[in-house]
C-alpha positions in Angstrom: 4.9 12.3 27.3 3.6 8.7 26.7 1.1 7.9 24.5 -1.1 5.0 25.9 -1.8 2.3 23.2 1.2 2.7 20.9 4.7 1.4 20.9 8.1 2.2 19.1 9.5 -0.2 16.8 11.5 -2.0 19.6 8.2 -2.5 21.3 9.0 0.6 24.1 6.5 2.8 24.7 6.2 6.1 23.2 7.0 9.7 23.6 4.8 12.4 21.9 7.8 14.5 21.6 9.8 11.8 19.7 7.6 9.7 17.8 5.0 10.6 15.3 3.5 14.1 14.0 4.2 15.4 10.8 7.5 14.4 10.8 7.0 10.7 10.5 3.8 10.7 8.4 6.2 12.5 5.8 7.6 8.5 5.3 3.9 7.3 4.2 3.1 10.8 2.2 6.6 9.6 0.2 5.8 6.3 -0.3 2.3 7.3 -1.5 3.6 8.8 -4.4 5.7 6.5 -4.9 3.8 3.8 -5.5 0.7 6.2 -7.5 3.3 7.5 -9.4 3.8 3.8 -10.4 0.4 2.2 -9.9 -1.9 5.1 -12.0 -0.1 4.9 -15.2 0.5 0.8 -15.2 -3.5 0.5 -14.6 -4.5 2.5 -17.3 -1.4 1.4 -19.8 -1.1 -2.4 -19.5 -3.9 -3.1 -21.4 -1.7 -2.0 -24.5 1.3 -4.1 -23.0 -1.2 -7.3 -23.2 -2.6 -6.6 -26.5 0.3 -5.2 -28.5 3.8 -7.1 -26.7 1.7 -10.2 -25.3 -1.2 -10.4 -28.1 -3.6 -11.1 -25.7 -7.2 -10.2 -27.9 -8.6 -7.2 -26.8 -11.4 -8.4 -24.4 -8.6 -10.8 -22.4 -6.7 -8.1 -22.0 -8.8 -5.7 -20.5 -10.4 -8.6 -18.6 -6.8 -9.9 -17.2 -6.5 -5.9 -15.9 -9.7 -5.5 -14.4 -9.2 -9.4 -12.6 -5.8 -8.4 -11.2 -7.4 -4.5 -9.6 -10.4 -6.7 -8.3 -7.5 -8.8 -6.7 -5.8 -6.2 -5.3 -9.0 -5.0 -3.5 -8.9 -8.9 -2.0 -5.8 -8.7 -1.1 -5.6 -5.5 0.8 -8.3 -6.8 2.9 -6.1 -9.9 3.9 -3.3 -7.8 4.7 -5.2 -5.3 6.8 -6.9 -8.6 8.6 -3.4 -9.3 9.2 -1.8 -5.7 10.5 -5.1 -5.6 12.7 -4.5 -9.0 14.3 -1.1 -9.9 14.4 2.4 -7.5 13.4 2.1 -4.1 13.0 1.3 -1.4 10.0 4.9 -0.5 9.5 6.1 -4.3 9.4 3.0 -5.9 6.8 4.6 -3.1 4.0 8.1 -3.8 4.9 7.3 -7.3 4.8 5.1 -7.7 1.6 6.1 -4.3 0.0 9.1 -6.2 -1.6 6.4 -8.2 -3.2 5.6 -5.9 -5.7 9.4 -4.6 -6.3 9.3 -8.8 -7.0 6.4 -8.7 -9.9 7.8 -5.3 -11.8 11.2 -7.0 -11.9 9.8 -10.1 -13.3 7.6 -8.1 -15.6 10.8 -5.9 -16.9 12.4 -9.2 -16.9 10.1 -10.8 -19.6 9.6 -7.7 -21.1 13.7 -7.7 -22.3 14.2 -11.3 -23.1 13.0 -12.0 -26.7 12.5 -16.0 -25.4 10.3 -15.2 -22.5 7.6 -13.5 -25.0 5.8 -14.1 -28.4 7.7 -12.8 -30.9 7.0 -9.3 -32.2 4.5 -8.8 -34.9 1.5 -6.1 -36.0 -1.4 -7.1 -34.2 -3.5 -4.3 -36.0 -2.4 -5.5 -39.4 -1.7 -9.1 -39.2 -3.3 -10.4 -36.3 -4.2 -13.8 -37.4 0.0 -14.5 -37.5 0.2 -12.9 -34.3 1.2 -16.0 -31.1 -0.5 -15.4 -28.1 1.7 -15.5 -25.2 1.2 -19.2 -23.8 2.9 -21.7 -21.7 5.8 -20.9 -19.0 5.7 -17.4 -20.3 2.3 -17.2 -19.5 2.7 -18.2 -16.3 5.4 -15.8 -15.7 3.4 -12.8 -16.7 0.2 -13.8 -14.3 2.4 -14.6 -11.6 4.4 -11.1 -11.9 1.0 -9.4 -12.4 -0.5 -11.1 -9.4 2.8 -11.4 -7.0 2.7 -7.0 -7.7 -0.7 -7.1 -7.4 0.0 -8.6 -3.2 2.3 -6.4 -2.5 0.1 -3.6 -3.7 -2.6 -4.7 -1.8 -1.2 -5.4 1.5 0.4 -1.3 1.1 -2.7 0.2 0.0 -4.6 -1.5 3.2 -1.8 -0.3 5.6 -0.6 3.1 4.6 -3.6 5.6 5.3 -3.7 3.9 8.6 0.1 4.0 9.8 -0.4 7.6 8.7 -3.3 8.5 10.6 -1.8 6.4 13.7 1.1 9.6 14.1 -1.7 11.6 15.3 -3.7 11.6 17.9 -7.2 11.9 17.6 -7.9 13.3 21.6 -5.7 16.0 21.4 -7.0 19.2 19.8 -3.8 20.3 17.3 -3.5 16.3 16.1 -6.9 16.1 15.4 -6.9 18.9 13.0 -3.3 17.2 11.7 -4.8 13.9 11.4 -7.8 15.7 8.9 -4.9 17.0 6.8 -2.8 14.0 6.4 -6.3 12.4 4.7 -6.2 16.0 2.9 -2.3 15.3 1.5 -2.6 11.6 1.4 -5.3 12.4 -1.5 -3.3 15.1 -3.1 -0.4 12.4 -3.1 -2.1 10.0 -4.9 -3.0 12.5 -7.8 0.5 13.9 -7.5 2.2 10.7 -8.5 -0.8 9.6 -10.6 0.3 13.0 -12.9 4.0 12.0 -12.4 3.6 8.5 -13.6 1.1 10.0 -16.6 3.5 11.6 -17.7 7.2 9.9 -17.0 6.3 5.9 -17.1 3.8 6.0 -19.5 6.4 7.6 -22.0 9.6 5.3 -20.9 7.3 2.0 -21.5 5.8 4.1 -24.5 9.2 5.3 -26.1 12.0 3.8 -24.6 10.4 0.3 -24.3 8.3 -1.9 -21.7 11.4 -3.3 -19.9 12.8 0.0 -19.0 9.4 1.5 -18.1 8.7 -1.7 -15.7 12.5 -1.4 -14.3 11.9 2.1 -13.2 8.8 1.1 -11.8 10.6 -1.6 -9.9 13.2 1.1 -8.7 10.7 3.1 -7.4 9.0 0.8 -5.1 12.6 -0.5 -3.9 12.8 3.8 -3.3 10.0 3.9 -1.5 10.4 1.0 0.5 13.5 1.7 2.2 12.7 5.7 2.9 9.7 4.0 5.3 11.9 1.5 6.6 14.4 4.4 7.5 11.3 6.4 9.2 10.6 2.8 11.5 12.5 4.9 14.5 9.9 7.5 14.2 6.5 5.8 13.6 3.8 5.4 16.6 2.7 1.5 16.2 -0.6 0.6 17.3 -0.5 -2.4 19.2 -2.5 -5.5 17.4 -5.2 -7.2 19.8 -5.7 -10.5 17.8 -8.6 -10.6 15.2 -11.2 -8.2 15.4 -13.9 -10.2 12.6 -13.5 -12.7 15.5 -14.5 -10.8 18.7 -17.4 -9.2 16.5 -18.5 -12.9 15.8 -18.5 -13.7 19.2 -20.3 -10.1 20.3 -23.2 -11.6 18.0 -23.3 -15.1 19.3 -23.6 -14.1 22.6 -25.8 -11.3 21.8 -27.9 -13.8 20.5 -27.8 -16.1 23.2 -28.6 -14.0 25.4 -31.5 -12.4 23.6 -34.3 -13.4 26.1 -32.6 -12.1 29.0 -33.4 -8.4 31.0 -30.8 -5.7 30.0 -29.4 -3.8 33.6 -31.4 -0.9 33.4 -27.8 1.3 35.3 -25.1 0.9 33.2 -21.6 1.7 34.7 -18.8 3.5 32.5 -16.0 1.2 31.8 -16.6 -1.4 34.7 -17.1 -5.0 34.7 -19.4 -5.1 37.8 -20.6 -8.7 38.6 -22.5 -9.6 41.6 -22.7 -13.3 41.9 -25.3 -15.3 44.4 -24.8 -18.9 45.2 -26.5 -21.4 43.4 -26.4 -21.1 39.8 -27.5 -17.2 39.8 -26.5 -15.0 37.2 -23.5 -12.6 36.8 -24.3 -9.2 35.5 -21.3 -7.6 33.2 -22.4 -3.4 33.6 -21.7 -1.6 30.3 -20.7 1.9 30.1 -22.8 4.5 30.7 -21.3 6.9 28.1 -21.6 4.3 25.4 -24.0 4.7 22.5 -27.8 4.5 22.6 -28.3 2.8 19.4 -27.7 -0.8 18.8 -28.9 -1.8 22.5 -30.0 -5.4 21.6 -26.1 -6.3 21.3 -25.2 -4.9 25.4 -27.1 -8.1 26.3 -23.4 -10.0 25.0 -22.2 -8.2 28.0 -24.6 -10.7 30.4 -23.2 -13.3 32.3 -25.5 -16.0 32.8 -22.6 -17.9 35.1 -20.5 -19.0 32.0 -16.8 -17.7 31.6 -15.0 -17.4 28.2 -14.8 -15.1 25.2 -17.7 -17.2 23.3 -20.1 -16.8 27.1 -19.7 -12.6 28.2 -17.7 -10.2 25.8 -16.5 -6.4 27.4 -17.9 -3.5 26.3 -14.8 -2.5 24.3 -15.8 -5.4 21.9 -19.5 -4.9 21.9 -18.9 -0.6 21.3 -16.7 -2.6 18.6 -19.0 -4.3 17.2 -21.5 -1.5 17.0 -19.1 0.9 15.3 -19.0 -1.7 12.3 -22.7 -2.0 11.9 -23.5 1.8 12.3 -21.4 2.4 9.5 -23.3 -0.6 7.1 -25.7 1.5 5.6 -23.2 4.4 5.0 -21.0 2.4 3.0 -23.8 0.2 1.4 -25.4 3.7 0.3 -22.2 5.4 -0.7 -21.6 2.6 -3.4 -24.4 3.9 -5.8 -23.5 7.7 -4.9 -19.7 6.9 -6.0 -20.8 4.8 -9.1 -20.5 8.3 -11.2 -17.7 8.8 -10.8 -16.1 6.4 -12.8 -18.1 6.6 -15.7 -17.6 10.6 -16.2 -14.1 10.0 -15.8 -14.0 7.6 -18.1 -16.5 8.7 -20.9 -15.2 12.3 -20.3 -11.5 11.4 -21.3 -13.3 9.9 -24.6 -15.4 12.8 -25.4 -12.0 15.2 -24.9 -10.7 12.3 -27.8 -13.2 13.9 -30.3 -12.8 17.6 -29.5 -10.3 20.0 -30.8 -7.8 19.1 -28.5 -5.0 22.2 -29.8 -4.0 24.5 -26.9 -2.2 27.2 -28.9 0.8 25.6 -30.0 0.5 22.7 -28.0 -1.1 19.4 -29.3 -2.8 17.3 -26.1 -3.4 13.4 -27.4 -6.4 11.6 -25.7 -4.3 9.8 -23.1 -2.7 13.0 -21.7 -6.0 13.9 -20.8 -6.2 11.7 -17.8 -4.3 14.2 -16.6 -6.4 17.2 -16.3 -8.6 15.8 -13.9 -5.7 15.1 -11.4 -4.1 18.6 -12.5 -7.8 19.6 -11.1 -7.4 18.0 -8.2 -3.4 18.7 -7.0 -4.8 22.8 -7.8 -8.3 22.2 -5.0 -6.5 19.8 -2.6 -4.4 22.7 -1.1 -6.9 25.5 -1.2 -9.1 23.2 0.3 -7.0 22.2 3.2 -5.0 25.3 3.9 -7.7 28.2 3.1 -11.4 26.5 3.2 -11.0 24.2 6.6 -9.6 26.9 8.7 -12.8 29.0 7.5 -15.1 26.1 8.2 -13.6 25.3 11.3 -13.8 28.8 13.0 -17.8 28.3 12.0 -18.6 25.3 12.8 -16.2 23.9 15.4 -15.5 20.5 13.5 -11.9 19.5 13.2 -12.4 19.0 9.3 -14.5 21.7 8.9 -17.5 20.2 7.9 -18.8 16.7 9.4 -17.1 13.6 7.2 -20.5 12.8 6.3 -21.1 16.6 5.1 -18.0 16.2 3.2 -18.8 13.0 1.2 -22.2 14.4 -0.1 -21.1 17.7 -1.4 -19.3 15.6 -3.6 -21.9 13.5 -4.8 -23.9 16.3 -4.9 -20.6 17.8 -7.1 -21.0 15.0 -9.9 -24.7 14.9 -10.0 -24.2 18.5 -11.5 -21.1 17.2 -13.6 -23.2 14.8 -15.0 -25.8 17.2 -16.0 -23.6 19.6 -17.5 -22.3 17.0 -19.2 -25.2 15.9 -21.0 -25.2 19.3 -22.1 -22.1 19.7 -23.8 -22.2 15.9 -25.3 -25.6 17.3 -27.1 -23.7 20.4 -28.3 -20.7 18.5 -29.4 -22.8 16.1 -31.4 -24.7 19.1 -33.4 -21.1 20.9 -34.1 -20.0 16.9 -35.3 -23.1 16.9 -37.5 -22.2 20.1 -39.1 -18.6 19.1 -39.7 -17.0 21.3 -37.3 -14.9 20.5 -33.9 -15.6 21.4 -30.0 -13.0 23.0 -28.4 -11.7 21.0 -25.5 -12.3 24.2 -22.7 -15.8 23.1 -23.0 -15.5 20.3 -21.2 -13.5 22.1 -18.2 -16.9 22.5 -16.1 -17.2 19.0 -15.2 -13.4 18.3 -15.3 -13.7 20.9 -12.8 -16.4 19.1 -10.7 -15.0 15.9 -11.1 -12.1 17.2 -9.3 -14.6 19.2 -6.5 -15.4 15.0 -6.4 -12.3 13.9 -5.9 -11.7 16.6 -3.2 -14.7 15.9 -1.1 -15.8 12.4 -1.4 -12.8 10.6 -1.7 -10.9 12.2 1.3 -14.0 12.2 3.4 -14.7 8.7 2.7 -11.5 7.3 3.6 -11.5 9.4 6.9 -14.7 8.5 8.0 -14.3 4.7 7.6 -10.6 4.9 9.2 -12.0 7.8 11.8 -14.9 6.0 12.9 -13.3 2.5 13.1 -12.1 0.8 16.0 -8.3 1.4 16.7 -7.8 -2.6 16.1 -9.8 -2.4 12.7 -8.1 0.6 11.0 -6.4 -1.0 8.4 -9.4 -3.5 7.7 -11.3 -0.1 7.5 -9.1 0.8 4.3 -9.4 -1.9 2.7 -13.1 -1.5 2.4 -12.7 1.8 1.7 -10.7 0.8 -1.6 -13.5 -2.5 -2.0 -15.7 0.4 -2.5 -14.2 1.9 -4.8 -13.6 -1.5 -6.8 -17.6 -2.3 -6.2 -19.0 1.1 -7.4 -16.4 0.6 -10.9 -18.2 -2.6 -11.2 -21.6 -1.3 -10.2 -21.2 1.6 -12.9 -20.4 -1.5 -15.8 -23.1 -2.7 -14.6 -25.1 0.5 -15.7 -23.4 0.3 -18.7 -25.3 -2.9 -19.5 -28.3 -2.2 -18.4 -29.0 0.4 -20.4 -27.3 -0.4 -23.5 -29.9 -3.9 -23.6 -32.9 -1.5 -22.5 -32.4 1.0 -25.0 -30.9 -1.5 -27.9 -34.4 -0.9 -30.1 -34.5 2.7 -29.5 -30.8 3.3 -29.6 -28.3 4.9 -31.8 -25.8 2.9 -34.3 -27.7 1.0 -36.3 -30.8 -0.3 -33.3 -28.0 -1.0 -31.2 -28.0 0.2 -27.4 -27.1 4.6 -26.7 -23.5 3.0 -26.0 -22.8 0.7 -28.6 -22.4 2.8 -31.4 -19.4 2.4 -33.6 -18.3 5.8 -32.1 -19.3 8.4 -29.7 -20.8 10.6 -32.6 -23.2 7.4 -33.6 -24.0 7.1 -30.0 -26.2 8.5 -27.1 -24.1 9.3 -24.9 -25.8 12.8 -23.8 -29.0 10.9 -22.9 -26.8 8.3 -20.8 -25.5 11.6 -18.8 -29.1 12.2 -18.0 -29.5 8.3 -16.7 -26.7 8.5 -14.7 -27.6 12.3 -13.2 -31.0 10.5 -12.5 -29.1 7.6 -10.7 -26.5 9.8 -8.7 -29.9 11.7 -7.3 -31.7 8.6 -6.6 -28.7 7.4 -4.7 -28.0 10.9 -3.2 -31.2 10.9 -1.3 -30.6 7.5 -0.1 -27.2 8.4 1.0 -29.5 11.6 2.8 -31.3 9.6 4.5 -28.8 7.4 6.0 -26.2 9.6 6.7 -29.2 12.3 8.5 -29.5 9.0 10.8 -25.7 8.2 11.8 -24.3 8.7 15.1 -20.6 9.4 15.1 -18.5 7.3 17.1 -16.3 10.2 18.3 -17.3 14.0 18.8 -16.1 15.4 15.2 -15.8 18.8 17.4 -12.6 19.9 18.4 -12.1 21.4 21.8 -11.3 25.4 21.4 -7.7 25.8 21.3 -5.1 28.1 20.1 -5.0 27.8 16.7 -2.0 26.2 15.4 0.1 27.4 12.9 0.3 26.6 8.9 3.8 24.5 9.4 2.0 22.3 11.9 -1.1 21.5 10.2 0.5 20.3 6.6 3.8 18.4 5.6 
């Protein structure tokens, strides 16, 4: 059975029964981890690869990491402009993939020849003899970072997309598949974020940089050629040109046309023009099943007796068009909800530094314990996807149990209480530092916990609800945003940081200086900075209320009653 819309890699058409399913997004689920497994660890580890190989000072080098992840969210939204207009998903990562096997090989490269680097020194002990790296060298290390960076980008844009694309959202079993892959597409990321916690960060920690950035190189060579081996399998959607462009013109001619009477009947899916002699005007009809909202834009579909893109635009383009601006204020209003979640992560992992962090026999140092919250997350992922949706479903009728909208602010809603809980225990573990004694790390598994409820819910239901409500010619634009988002609410949450710390600086801890800028955590406020941020996520929670209480969904998010499928069909 054909599929309309979608085309093989030789540009055939395609048969359900051959191409896509489960089958082929198992390609994108590998490459996921793949490139997390090597991604996760790098981000959070090359800061000592600056400082302590390249002697970078301390601020450069977390600057020069934070530069190169804000590139990558540039850079994923050229490639998906690019997948969306002109080649396919499948062919952008097979075509800048390589890019970033490219920048790990240079950076292994540098990292083993002595005359492409400063020489070695203690950059703790003697760091006025220390050379910063400079010159040629340092134009090979920003290249490498920013040539991996590309090919990062441009992958991270087109794989949720090219996974989504192997099901089909109008049939009732793909629907529910297509909510899963977004499901295991999450729980891939944390799964190769825990693999690369663990394996790269000890090769480039113990067996040195240039075999750590080898293996990474490896693996994305790996990865690339087990989706290039799945290219016989994979549904391609079929690129239409440039979508940013047919919204522009959708607006220009809305505009144009603003003075002019809107047909009152609107026909479904039909140009209907009747033309009179004499310079009359040419009506375009607009579906009658389209949405209500957004009407000032159906006047782009008025002829007033001009032709061309840039004088009438269909309805496809204007329904386009509308999709993208309904979905504005969601994303606008998600960007404060999310802004938690990076700062408990972060200040949670530095709180676990200063507890008792002995688990029986077992020692767990401070950078291990990025792992917990992923551990979190690979333990709910399935239970939510193979035990919770099915529940939901059967109650509610939606294919992902709840609405994605539903989804996104239980999550919110999960690290508003995280941050409250954490106030909590920051104020405990303060009083048991003043008194000389040592918090044991379990107390800070509640909101581990929740940050991993987080991850879960608004993660998953974010990225499925821009790629789910976007037009099938914008999906892999719709990505991109979704990891701009991410990118904007990290910066929104330094920010934050800022803010407060010159607000409070005369009432703070550590000497008058700002609740964050004590010397350490113990000399800092950190508890009453929980409560600021609790206060924040609420604040921005009710927004995101408000907005999301007024979306209309593009598509139904019910599925039609059908025979439930089985658990092999439903998961990888």
């Amino acid at each position: 059975m054909a599929v309309g819309g979608f085309l093989d890699w030789r540009g055939n058409p395609i048969n359900r029964k051959v191409h896509g399913g489960v089958r082929a997004a198992w390609f994108v689920y590998f490459l996921t981890v793949v490139t997390s497994t090597v991604n996760v660890p790098n981000m959070l580890n090359m800061v000592t690869y600056l400082y302590g190989t390249m002697h970078m000072g301390i601020s450069s080098s977390s600057t020069t990491v934070t530069n190169v992840l804000g590139a990558t969210s540039g850079f994923a939204l050229l490639g998906a402009f690019l997948s969306d207009s002109y080649i396919t998903r499948a062919r952008t990562i097979l075509l800048f993939g390589p890019l970033e096997f490219l920048g790990y090989g240079l950076l292994a490269l540098q990292a083993y020849l002595p005359s492409l680097r400063p020489p070695p020194c203690n950059a703790e002990a003697e760091a006025s003899s220390c050379r910063e790296v400079h010159g040629r060298n340092a134009v090979l290390l920003y290249a490498a970072l920013y040539i991996s960076a590309f090919g990062d980008g441009f992958m991270r844009a087109c794989m949720p997309p090219l996974g989504a694309d192997q099901f089909d959202h109008e049939d009732p079993s793909e629907s529910r598949q297509q909510s899963s892959f977004f499901n295991w597409y999450t729980f891939g990321i944390s799964f190769g974020g825990f693999i690369g916690l663990i394996l790269i960060v000890w090769l480039e920690n113990s067996k040195g940089w240039d075999v750590g950035f080898g293996v990474c190189a490896f693996l994305i060579l790996l990865g690339l050629l087990v989706v290039a081996a799945g290219l016989p399998l994979y549904r391609n959607h079929v690129p239409e040109g440039s979508p940013l462009t047919r919204i522009l013109q959708v607006l220009v001619v809305a505009f144009k046309n603003r003075k002019l009477q809107l047909p009152e009947k609107l026909e479904e899916a039909q140009e209907e023009r009747s033309t009179e002699q004499g310079g009359s005007t040419e009506v375009t009809e607009i579906a009658s099943q389209t949405n209500s909202s957004l009407k000032f834009l159906d006047k782009a579909c008025i002829n007033g007796g001009k032709d061309g893109a840039w004088s009438v635009c269909s309805t496809k383009n204007v329904e386009e068009t509308k999709a993208v601006l309904r979905v504005l204020p969601v994303f606008i209003s998600s960007l404060i909800g999310y802004m938690s979640n990076p700062l408990l992560f972060t200040f949670t992992v530095q709180q676990g530094g200063l507890t008792n962090t002995r688990l029986g026999r077992i020692h767990v140092s401070p950078a291990t314990l990025f792992i917990i919250p992923s551990a979190f997350q690979m333990a709910l992922l399935p239970v939510y996807d193979r035990f919770l949706v099915p529940l939901l479903r059967r109650r509610t009728g939606y294919a992902s149990g709840v609405t994605h909208l539903q989804r996104v602010g239980a999550g919110f809603a999960a690290v508003i209480l995280a941050s409250a809980i954490a106030a909590v225990v920051e104020r405990k573990r303060r009083a048991d530092a003043a008194a000389a004694g040592q918090m044991s790390l379990f107390w800070l598994a509640p909101q581990f916990f929740l940050l991993g409820v987080s991850d879960v819910t608004s993660f998953p239901g974010l990225l499925e609800l821009f790629s789910s409500e976007a037009p099938r010619g914008m999906k892999s634009i719709a990505s991109a945003l979704f990891w701009c988002e991410l990118g904007l609410s990290s910066w929104l949450a330094t920010l934050l940081v800022q803010v407060v710390n010159r607000a409070t600086r005369r009432h703070g801890g550590g000497g008058g200086g700002g609740w964050l800028e004590g010397a350490t955590l113990n000399t800092s406020r950190l508890d009453l900075f929980y409560w600021v941020v609790a206060a924040v996520g609420l604040l921005g929670f009710v927004n995101y209320l408000y907005w999301a209480s007024r979306y209309i969904y593009r598509q139904d998010p019910r599925v039609v009653v059908d025979v439930e499928p089985s658990a092999d069909h439903d998961s990888p």
